[in-house]
C-alpha positions as MATLAB code, in Angstrom:
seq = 'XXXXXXXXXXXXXXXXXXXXXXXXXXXXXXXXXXXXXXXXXXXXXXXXXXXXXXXXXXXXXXXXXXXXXXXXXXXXXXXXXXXXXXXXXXXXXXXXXXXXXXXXXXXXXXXXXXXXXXXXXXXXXXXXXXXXXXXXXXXXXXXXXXXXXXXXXXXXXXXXXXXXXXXXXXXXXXXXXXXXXXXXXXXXXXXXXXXXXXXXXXXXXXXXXXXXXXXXXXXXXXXXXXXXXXXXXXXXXXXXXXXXXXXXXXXXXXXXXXXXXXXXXXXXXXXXXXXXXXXXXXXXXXXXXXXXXXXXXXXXXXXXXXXXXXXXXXXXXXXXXXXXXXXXXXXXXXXXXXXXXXXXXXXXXXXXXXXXXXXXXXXXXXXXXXXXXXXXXXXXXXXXXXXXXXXXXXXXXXXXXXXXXXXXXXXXXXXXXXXXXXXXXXXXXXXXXXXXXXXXXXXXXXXXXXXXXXXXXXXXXXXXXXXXXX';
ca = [
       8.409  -42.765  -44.999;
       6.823  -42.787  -41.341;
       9.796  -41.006  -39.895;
       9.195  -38.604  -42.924;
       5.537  -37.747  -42.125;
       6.266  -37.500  -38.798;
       8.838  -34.906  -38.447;
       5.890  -32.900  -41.606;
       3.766  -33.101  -38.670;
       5.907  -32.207  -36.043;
       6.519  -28.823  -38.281;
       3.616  -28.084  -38.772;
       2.849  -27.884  -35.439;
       5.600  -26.076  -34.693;
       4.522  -23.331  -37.107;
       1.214  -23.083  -35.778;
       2.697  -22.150  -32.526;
       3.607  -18.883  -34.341;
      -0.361  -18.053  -33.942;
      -0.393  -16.646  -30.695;
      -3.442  -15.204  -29.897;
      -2.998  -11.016  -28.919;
      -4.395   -9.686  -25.687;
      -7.079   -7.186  -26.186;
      -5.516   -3.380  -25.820;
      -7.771   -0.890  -23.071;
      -8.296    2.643  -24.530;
      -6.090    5.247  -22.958;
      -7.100    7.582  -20.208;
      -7.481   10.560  -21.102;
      -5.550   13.140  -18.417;
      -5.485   16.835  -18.266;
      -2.815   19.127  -18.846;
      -2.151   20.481  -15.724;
      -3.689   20.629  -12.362;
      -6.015   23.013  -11.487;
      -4.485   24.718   -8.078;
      -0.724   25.031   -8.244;
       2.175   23.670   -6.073;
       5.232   25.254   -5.054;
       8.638   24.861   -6.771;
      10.414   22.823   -4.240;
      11.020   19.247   -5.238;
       9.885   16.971   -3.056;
      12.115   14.062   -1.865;
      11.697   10.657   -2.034;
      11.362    9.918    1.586;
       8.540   13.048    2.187;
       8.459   12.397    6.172;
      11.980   14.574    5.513;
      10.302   17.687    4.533;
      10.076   18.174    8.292;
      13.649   18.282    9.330;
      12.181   16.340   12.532;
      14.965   13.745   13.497;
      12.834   11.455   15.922;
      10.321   11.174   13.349;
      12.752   10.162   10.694;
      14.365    7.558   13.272;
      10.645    6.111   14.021;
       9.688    5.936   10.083;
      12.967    3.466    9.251;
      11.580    1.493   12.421;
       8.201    1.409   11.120;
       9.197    0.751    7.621;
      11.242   -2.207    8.858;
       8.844   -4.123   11.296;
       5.452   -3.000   10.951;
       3.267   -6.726   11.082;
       0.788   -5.631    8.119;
       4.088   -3.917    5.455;
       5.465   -7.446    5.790;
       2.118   -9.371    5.264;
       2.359   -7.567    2.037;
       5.589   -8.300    1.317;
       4.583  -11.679    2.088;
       2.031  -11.792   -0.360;
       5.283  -10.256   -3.056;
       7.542  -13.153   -2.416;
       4.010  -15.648   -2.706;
       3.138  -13.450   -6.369;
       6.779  -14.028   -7.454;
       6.648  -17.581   -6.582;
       3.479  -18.181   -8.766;
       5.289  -15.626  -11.814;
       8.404  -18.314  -11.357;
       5.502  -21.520  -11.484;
       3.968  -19.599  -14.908;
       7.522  -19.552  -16.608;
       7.713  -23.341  -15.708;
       5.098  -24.097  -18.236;
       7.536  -23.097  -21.306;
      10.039  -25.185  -20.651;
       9.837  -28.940  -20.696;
      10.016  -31.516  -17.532;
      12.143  -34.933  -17.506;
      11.328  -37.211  -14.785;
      13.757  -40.192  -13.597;
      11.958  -43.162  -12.526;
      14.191  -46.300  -11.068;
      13.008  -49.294   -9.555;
      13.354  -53.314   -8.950;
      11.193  -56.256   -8.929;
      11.577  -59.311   -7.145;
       9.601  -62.356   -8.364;
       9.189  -65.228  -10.803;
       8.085  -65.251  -14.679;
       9.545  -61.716  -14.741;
      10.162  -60.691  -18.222;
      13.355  -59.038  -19.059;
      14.726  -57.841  -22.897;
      12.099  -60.216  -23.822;
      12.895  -63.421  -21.839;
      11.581  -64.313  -18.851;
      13.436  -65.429  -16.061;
      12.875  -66.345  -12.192;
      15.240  -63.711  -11.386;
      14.798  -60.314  -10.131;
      14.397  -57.270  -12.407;
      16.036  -53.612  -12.258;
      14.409  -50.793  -14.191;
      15.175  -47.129  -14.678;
      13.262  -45.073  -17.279;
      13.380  -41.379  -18.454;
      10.184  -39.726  -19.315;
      10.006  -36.296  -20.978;
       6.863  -34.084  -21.649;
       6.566  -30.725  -23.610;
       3.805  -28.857  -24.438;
       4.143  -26.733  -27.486;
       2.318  -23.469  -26.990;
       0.301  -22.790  -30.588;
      -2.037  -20.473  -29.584;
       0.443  -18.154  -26.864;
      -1.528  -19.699  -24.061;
       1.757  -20.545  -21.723;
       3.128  -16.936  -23.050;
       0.082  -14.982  -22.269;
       0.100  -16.979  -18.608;
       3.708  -16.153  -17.909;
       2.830  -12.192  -18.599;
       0.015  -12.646  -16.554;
       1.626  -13.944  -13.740;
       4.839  -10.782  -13.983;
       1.848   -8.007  -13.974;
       0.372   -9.860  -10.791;
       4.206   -9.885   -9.429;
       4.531   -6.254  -10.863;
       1.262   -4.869   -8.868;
       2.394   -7.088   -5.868;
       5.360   -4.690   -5.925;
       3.355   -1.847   -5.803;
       1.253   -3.057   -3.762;
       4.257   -2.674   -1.213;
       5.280    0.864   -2.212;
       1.269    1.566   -1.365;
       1.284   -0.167    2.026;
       4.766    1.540    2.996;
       3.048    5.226    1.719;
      -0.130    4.364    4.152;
       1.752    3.623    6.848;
       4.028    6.578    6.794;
       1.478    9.046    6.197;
      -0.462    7.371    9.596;
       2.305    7.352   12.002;
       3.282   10.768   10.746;
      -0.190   12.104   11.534;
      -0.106    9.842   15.179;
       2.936   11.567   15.461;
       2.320   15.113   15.066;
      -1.421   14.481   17.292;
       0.836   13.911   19.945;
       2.780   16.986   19.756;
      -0.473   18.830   19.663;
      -1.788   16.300   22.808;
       1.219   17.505   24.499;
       1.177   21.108   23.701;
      -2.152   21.153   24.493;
      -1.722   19.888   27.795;
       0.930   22.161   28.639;
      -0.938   25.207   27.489;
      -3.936   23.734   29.881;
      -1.396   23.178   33.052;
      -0.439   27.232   32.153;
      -4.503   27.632   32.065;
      -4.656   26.210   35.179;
      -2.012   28.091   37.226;
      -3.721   30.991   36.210;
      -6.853   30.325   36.743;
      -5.742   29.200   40.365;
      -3.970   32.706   41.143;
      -7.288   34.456   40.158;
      -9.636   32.248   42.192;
      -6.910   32.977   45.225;
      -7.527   36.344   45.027;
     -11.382   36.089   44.378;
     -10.819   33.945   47.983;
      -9.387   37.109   49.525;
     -11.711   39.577   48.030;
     -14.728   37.045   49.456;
     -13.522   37.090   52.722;
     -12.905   40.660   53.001;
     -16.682   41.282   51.468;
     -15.273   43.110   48.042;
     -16.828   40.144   45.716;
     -19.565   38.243   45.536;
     -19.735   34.029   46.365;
     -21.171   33.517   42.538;
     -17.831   34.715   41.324;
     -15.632   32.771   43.540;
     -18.132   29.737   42.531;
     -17.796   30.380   38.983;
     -13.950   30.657   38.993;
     -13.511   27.484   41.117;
     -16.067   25.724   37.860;
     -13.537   27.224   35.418;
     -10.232   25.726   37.827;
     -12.210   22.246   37.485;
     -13.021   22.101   33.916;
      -9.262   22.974   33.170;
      -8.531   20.009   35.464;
     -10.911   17.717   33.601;
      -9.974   19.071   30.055;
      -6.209   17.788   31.207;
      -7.316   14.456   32.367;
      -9.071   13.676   28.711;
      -5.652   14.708   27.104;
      -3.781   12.815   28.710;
      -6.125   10.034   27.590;
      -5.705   10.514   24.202;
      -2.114   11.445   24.747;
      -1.924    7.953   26.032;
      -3.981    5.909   23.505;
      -1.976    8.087   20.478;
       1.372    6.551   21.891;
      -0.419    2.915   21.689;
      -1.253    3.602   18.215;
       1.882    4.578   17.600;
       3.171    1.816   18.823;
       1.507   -0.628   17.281;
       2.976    1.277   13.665;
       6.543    0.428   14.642;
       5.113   -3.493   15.644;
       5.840   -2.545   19.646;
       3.761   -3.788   22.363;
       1.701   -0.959   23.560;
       3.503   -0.904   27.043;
       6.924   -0.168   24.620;
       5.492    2.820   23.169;
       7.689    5.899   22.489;
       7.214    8.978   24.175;
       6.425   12.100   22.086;
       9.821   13.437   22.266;
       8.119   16.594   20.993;
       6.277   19.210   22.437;
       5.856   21.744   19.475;
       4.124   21.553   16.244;
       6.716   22.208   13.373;
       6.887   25.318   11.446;
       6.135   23.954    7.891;
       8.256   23.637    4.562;
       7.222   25.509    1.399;
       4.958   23.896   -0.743;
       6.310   21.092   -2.831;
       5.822   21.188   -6.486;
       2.613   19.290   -7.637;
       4.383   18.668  -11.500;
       1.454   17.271  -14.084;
      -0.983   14.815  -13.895;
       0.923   12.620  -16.215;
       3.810   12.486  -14.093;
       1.643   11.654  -11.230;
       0.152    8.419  -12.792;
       3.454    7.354  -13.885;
       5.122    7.603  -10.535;
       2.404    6.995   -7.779;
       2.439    3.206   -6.875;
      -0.975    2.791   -6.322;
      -1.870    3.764   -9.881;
       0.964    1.783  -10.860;
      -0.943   -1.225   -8.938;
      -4.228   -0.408  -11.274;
      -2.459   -0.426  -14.509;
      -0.225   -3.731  -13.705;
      -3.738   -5.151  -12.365;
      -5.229   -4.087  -15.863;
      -2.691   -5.567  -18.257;
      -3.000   -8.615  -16.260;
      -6.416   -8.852  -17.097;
      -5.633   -8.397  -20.723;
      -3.220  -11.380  -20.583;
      -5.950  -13.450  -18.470;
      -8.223  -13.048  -21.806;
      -5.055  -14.453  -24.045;
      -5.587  -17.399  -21.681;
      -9.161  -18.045  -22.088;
      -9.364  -17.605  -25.700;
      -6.580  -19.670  -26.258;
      -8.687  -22.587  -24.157;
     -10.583  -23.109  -26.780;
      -8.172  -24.136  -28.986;
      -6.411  -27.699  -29.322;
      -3.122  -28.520  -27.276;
      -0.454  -30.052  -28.424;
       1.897  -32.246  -25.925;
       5.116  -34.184  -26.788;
       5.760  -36.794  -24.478;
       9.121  -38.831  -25.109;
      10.239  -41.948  -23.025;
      13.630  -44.149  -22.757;
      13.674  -47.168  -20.733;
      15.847  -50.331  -19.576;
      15.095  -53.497  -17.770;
      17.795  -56.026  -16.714;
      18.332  -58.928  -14.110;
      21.129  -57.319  -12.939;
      22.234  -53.663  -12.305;
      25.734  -53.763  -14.529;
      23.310  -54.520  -17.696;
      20.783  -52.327  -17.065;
      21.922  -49.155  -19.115;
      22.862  -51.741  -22.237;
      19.641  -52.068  -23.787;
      17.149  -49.005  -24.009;
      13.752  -48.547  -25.837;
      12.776  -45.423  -26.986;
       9.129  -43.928  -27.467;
       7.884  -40.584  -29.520;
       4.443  -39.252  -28.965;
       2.416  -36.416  -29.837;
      -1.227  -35.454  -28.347;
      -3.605  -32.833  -30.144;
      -6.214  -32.447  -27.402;
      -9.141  -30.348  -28.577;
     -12.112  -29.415  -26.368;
     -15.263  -31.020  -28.412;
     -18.195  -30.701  -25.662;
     -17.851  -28.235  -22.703;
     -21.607  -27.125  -22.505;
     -20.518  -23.622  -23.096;
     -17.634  -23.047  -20.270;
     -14.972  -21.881  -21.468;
     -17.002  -19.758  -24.387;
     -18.205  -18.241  -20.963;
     -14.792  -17.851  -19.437;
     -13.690  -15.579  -22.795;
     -16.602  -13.195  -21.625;
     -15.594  -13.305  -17.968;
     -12.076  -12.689  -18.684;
     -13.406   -9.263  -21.187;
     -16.182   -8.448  -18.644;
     -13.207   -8.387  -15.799;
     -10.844   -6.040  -18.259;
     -13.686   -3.735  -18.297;
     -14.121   -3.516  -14.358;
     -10.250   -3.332  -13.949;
     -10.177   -0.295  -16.514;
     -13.209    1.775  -14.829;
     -11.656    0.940  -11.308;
      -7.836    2.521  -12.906;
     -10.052    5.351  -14.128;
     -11.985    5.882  -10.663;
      -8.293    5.541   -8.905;
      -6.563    8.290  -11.127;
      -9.512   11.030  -10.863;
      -9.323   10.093   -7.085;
      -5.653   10.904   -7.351;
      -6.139   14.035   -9.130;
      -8.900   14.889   -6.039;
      -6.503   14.194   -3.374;
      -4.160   16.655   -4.811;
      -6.263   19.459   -5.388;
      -8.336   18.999   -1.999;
      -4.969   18.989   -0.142;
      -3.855   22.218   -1.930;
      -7.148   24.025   -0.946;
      -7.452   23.140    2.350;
      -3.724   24.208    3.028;
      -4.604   27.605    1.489;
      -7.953   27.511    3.111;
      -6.288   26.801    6.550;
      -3.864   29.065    6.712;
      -6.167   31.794    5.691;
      -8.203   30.557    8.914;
      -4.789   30.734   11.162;
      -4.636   34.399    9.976;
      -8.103   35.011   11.136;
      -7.560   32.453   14.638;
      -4.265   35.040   15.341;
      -6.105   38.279   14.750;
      -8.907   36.871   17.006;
      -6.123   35.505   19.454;
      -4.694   39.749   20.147;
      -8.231   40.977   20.407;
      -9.028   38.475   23.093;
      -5.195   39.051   24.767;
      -6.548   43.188   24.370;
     -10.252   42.291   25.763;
      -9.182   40.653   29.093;
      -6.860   43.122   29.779;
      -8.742   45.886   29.660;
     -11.519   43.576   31.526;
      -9.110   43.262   34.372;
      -8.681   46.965   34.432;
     -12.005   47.505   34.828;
     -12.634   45.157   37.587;
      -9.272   46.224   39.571;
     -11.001   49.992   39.480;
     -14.311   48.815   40.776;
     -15.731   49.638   37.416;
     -16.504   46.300   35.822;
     -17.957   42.819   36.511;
     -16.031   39.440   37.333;
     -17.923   37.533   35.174;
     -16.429   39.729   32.411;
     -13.104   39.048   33.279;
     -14.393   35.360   33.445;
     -15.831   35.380   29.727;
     -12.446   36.995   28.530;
     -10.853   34.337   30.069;
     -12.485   31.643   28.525;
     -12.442   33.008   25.258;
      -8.773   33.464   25.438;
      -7.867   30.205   27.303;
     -10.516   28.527   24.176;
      -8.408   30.453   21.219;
      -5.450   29.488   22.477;
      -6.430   25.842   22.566;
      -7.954   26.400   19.038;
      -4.796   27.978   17.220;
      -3.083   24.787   18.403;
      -5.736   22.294   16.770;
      -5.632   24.252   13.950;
      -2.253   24.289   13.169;
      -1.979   20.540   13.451;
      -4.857   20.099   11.099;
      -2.882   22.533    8.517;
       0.426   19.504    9.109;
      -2.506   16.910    8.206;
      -3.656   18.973    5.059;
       0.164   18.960    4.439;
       0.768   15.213    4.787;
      -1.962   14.499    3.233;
      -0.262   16.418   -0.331;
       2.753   14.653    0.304;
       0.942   11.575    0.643;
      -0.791   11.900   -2.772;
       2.525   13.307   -4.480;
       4.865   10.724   -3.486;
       6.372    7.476   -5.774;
       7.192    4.720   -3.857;
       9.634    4.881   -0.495;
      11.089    1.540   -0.333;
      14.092   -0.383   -2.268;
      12.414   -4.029   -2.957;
      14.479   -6.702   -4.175;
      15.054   -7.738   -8.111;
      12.626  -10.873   -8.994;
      14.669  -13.799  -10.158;
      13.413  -13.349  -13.329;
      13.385  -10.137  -15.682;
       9.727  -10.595  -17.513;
       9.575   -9.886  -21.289;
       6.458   -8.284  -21.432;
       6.727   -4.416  -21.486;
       4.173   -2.231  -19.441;
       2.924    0.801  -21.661;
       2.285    3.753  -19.353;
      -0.989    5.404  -19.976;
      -0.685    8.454  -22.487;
];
């Protein structure tokens, strides 16, 4: 009759653990159609840094991508979310613990008798928890949406740091075009202030002009020494990307700013959500938080453990597996008296689903930004290079005929001088400019691109499907 009940009980039990509790569902974002500016038709690949058909830079991205310090802190932090995912899984299955040991001593009892003689032991204990309300399940999909957004975590870091050292990158080709076109600035400038040195001497100028050129010699000097600064400090920044000491970092290899790719396409803005790992980070983080409010309700509720036991005692070790005794028991632990805590972790747990939804809102319209701000200022920009070249042949035009004019005796130096500034200032601009116009390029690819890397498989496949936002 008792074994009866008890396996009624047992049941019953068992069929309450069909009442898991279901994680509250977040509205879907709503998205638009289509963006507002449009791309190009050009796919774009996987690894974006390729657009560029630059071979150094592709050779410094694997480096990067293999031993930059902070991309394998985050991988760290993968391998620890895994870890925990693996702990979570743990829960649903149950744990058997071996225990052996020996006593040495009088009036030791053994089967019952006691004797003057040592006693062996060795027990098995076995402990389940059945999971009624889903509280174990709702943990272990908790823990694989952490693991998930770990992942893409990863992809993010990886995007970051490929979009940086390509912009270091690419500031050092302009650095060192820069100072090549300022060396060329200076040569120039040094011929002219030779001859203004002739024409002093020979009393056919005036000392303010030789002055003035010998001002614009220095400043081109000066301008050089600050480039090479930042030429410098660009290089330790760069090295530090690739994990190099900064007395290891790479030359430029470059001295020209690349001719750019046609625009990639920009597809739609569902695509973009589905693909880009950062927004795949919010909506992992977000069903996570669903699952975390599984957890909390299911607190509330009672818990049901199964604890089972076998043990043997002997004098001697040949007898001890001969005689066992066997114990059965089941706890229903319910929380009576908690002053309120856990009915305050349930509102937590909902208050925290509703940050993590406006934050994956707040990241996707930022996404959406990123996109169209890169297309305009590409457009913008290159308008603005159209207008920088025009400016660049009337200023070429302007100092030639100002040099004219002073060879005849008809013009002022200090024309020739302004024409030379202007030009020598152009020229330095159309070089800035075009390097900004690779930024507002990276920057697209940067906010188009999925994730770079291959990451390892977890060691588990988790059973909870991720709905992608409609």
């Amino acid at each position: 009759m008792r074994r009866g009940l008890r396996a009624g009980t047992l049941a019953v039990f068992v069929l309450l653990g069909g009442c898991a509790i279901n994680p509250p569902s977040s509205k879907p974002v709503s998205l638009p159609e289509q963006f507002g500016q449009t791309g190009g038709e050009v796919s774009l690949q996987r690894q974006w840094w390729r657009e560029f058909d630059d071979p150094a830079l592709n050779a410094l991205m694997e480096e990067a991508l293999a031993g930059n310090p902070g991309l394998d802190a985050v991988r760290a932090r993968l391998r620890q979310a895994r870890a925990l995912w693996r702990q979570a899984d743990a829960e649903a299955f149950p744990s058997l613990d071996l225990s052996v040991g020996a006593t040495e001593g009088t009036n030791v009892a053994v089967n019952g008798v006691e004797t003057d003689a040592a006693a062996r032991s060795v027990g098995l204990t076995a402990g389940y928890e059945v999971d009624l309300w889903g509280r174990i399940g709702a943990q272990s999909r908790s823990s694989a949406m952490n693991a998930a957004a770990s992942a893409e975590a990863v992809q993010t870091a990886a995007l970051t740091l490929t979009a940086e050292l390509a912009r270091q990158w690419y500031g050092m080709a302009e650095s060192r075009q820069i100072l090549e076109l300022l060396q060329a600035q200076e040569a120039t400038a040094a011929e002219y202030l030779e001859v203004l040195r002739l024409r002093f001497i020979s009393g056919q100028t005036r000392a303010a002009n030789l002055l003035q050129q010998r001002d614009l010699v220095a400043s081109l000097q000066a301008e050089q020494a600050q480039t090479q600064a930042g030429l410098a400090t660009a290089r330790h920044a760069l090295a530090a990307l690739l994990g190099r000491e900064p007395a290891q970092a790479p030359d430029s290899g470059r001295a020209a700013l690349p001719v750019l790719p046609p625009l990639p396409a920009t597809g739609l803005p569902a695509e973009l959500v589905r693909h880009r790992p950062d927004l795949r980070r919010a909506l992992y983080t977000l069903r996570a938080a669903e699952q975390d409010v599984a957890v909390a309700v299911a607190q509330r509720f009672p818990r049901l453990n199964l604890t089972g036991s076998a043990s043997s005692r002997s004098a001697e070790w040949d007898g001890l597996l001969d005689n066992w005794s066997r114990t059965l028991v089941a706890d229903l632990v319910a929380p009576l008296v908690d002053g309120g805590r856990r009915r305050a972790e349930v509102e937590r747990s909902r208050a925290a689903v509703d940050e993590v939804l406006a934050d994956y809102r707040e990241a996707i319209l930022g996404a959406f930004v990123e996109v169209e701000d890169a297309l305009v200022r590409e457009r913008s920009q290159r308008r603005f290079l159209a207008r920088v070249d025009e400016r660049l042949q009337l200023n070429r035009q302007v100092l030639e005929r100002q040099r004219d004019y002073f060879r005849s005796g008809d013009g002022d130096f200090l024309n020739v001088l302004d024409a030379q500034r202007n030009l020598q200032t152009r020229e330095r601009e159309r070089i800035t400019a075009q390097r900004q116009l690779i930024e507002f390029r990276i920057a697209l690819y940067r906010a188009l691109a999925g994730g770079l890397i291959d990451l390892p498989e977890p060691e588990q496949k988790s059973e909870t499907i991720v709905h992608e936002p409609s």
